[in-house]
Backbone bond lengths (Angstrom), bond angles and torsions (degrees), N, CA, C in turn:
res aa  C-N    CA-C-N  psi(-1)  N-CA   C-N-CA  omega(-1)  CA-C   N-CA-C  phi
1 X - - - 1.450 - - 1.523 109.12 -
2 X 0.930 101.08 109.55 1.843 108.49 168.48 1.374 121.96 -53.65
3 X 1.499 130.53 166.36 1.212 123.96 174.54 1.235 98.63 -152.70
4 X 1.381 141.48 158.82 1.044 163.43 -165.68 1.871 127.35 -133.33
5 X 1.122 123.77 49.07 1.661 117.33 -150.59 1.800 107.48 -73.41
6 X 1.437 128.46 16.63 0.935 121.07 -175.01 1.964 104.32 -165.90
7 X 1.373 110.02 149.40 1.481 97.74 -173.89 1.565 116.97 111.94
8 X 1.510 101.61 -38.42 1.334 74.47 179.98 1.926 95.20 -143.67
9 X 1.162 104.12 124.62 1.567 129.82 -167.64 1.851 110.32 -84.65
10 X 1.734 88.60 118.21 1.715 78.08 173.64 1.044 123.24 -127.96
11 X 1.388 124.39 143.14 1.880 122.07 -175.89 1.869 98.96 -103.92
12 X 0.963 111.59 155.18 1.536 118.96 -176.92 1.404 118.01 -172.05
13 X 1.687 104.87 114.24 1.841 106.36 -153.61 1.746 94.46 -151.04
14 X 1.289 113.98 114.76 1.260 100.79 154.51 1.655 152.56 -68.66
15 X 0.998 101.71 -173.37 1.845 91.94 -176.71 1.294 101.54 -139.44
16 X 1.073 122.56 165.47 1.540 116.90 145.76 1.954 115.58 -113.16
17 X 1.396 125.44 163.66 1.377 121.70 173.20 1.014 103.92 -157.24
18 X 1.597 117.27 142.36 1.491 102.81 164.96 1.931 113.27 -96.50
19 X 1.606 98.29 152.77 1.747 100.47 -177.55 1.828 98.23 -73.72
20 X 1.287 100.32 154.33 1.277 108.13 -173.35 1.380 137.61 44.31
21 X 1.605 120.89 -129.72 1.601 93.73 -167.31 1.572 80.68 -109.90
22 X 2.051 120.20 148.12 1.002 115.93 167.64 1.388 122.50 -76.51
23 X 1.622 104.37 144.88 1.545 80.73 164.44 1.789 108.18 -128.29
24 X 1.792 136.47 -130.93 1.179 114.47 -160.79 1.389 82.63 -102.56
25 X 1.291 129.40 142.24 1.484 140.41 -162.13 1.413 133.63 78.41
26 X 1.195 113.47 11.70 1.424 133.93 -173.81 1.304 95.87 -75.68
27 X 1.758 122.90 112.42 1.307 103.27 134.72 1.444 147.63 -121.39
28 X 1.180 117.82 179.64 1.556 139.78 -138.14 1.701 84.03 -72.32
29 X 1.863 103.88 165.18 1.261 92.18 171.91 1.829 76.84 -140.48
30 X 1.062 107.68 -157.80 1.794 116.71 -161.93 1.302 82.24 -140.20
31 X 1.728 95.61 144.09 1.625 125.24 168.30 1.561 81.59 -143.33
32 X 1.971 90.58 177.53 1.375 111.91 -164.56 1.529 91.04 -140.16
33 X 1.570 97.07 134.56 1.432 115.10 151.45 1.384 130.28 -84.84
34 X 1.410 133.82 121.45 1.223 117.48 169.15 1.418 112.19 -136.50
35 X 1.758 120.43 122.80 1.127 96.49 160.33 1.064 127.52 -130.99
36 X 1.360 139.35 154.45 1.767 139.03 -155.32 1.724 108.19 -129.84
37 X 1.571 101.64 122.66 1.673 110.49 172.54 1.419 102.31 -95.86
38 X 1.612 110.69 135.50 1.573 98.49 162.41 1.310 94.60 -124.56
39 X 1.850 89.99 153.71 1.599 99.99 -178.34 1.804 114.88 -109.93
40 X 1.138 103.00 81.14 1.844 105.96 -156.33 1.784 100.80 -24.39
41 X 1.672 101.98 -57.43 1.372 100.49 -142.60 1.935 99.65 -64.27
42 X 1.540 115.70 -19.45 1.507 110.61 -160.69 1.898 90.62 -81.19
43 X 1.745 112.08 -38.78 1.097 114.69 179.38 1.569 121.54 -41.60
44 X 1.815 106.51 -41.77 1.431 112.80 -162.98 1.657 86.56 -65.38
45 X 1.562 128.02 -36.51 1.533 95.86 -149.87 1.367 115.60 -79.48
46 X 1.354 132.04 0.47 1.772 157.22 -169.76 2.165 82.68 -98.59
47 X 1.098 119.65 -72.15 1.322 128.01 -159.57 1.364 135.82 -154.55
48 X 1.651 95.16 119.36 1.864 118.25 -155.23 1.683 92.40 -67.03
49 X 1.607 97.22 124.43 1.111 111.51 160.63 1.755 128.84 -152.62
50 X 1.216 140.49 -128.48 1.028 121.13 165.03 1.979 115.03 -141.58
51 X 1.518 103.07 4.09 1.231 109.78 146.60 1.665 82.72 106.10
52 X 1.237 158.60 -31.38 0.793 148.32 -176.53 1.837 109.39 -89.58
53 X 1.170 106.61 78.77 0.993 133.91 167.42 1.828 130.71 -68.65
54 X 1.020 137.24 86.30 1.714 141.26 175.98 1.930 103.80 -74.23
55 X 1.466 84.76 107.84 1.727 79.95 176.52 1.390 107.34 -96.24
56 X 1.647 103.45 -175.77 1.609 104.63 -171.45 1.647 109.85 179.55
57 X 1.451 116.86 120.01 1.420 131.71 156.81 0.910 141.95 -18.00
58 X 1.157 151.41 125.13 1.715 141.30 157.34 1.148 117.58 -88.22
59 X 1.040 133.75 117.42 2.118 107.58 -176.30 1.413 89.39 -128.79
60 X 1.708 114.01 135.25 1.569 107.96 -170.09 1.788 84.97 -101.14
61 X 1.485 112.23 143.84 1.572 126.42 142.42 1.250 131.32 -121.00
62 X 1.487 101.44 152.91 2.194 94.83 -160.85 1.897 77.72 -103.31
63 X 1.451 77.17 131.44 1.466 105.65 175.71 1.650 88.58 -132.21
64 X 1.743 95.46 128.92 1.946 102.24 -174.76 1.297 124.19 15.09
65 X 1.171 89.88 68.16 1.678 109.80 -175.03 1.288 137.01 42.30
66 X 1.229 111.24 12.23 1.201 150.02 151.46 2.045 137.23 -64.83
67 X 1.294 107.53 94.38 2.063 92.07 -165.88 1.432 100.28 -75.00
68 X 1.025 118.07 151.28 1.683 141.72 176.71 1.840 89.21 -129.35
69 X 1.576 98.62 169.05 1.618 97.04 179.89 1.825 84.68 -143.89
70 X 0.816 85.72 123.24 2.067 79.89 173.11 2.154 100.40 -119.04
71 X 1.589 71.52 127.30 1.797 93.87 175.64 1.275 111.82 -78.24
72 X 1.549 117.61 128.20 1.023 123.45 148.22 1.680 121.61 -121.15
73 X 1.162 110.44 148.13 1.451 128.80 174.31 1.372 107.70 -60.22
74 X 1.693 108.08 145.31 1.307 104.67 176.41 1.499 111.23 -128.38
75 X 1.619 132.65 143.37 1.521 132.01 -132.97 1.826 100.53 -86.88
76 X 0.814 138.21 157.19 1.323 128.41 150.47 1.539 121.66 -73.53
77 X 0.994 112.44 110.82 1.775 125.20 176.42 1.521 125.67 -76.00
78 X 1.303 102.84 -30.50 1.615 99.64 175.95 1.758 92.03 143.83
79 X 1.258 109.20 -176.20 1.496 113.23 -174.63 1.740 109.77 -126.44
80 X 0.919 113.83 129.29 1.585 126.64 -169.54 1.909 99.13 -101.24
81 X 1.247 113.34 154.22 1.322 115.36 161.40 1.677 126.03 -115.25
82 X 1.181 113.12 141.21 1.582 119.68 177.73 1.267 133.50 -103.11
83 X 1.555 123.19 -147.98 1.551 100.27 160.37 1.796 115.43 90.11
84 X 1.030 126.24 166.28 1.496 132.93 177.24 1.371 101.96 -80.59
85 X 1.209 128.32 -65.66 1.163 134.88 -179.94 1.362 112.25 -84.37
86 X 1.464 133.27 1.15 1.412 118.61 171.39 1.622 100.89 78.07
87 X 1.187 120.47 43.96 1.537 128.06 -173.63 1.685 102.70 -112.67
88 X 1.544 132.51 -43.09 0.866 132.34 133.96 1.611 147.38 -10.94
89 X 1.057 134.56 84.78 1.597 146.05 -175.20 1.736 100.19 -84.16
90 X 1.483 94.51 134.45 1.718 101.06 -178.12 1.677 97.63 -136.28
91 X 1.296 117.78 133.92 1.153 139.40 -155.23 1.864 88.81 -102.57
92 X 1.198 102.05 110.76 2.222 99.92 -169.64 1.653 90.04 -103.45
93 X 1.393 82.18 151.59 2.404 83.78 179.59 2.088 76.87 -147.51
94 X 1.434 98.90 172.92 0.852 102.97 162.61 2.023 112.42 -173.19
95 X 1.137 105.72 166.17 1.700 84.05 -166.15 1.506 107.42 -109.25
96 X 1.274 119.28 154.98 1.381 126.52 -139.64 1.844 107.31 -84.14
97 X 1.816 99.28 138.72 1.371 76.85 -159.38 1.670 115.13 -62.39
98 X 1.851 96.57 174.74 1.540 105.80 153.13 1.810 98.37 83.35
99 X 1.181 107.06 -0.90 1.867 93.26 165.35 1.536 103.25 -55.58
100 X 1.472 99.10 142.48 1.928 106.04 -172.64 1.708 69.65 -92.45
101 X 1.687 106.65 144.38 1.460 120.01 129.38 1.442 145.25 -122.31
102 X 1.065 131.67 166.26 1.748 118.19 173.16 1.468 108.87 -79.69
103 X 1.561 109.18 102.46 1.348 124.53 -177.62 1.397 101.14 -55.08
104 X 1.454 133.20 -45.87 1.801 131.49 -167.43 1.712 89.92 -65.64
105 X 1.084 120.34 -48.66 1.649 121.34 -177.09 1.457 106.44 -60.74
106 X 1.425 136.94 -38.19 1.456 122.31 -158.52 1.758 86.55 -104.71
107 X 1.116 113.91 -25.14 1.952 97.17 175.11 1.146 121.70 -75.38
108 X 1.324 120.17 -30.44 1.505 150.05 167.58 1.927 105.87 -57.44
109 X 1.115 120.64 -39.34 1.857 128.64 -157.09 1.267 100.64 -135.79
110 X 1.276 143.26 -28.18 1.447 135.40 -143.62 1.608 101.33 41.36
111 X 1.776 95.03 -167.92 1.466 107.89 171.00 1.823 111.38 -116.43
112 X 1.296 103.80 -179.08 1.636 107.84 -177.79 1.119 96.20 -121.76
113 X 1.208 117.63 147.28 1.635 125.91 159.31 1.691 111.02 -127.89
114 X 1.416 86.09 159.89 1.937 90.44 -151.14 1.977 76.99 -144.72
115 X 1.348 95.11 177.08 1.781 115.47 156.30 1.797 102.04 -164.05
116 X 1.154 85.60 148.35 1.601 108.14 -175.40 1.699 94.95 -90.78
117 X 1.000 111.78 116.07 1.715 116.66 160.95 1.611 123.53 -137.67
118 X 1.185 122.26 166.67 1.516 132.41 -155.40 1.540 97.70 -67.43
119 X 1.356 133.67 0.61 1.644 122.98 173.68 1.782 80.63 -136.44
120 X 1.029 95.88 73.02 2.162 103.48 161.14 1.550 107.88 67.19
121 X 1.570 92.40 -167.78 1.562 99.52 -179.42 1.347 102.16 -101.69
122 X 1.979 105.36 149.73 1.773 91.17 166.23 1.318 96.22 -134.95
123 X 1.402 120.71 -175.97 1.303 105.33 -168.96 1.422 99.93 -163.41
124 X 1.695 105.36 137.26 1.297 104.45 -161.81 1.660 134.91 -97.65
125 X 1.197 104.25 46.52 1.339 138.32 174.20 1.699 117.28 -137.60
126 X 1.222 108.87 152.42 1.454 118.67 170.91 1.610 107.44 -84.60
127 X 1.178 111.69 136.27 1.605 126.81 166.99 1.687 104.60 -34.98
128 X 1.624 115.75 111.26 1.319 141.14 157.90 1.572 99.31 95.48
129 X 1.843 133.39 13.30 1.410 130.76 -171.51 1.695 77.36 -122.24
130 X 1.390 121.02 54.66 1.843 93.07 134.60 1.403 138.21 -39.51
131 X 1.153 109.45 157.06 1.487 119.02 175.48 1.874 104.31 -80.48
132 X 1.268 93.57 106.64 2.105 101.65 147.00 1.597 121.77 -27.73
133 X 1.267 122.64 110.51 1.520 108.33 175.12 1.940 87.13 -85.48
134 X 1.406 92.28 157.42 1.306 116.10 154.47 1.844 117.44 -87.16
135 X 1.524 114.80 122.46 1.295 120.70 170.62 1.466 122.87 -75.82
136 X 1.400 112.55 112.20 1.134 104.90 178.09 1.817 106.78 -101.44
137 X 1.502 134.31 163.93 0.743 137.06 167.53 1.508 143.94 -66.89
């Protein structure tokens, strides 16, 4: 399993929304924000690849007390630049709104983030250091 400790930057914040139209007793359910910069060129020097990188989520849910993690893909948004001078190109993804998650499961586990690329998967956390979501209200 590969790892990556630098290169690629992640924000991760929940929400709450309600489905359809609210009315008085409606309640809220939880989605997740996530969004991920990759920085090819800092990535290449950790791990040879070819820059076209597909990233992707872990989100754990307790199903009969039991965690499962179901992957989802995250979209490409456009490319941002970094750097002192803005010389730097950052590859932005982000995952689509309004996925419901199990808030006791993602405060409890965080999530993982990984990307699929042409020399395997790597993933940008160390084995059992998920990323903390931030709770938003």
């Amino acid at each position: 399993m590969a790892t990556v400790t630098s290169g690629i930057n992640v924000n991760a914040q929940t929400h709450s929304y309600f489905e359809g139209t609210p009315t008085y007793g409606s309640t809220p359910v939880y989605g997740l924000d996530v969004k991920v910069g990759v920085n090819d060129a800092e990535v290449r020097k950790q791990f040879d690849y070819d820059g076209l990188e597909r990233p992707f989520v872990m989100i754990p849910t307790k199903v009969d007390g039991q965690v499962q993690w179901q992957t989802q893909d995250l979209v490409h948004t456009g490319t941002s630049r970094t750097g002192y001078f803005g010389d730097q190109p950052v590859d932005d993804y982000a995952l689509p709104k309004n996925v419901k998650v199990d808030l006791d499961a993602v405060r409890q586990y965080g999530i993982a983030i990984g990307m699929h690329t042409n020399n395997g998967d790597v993933w940008a956390q160390q084995s059992g250091q998920n990323f903390k979501v931030t709770e938003q209200p």
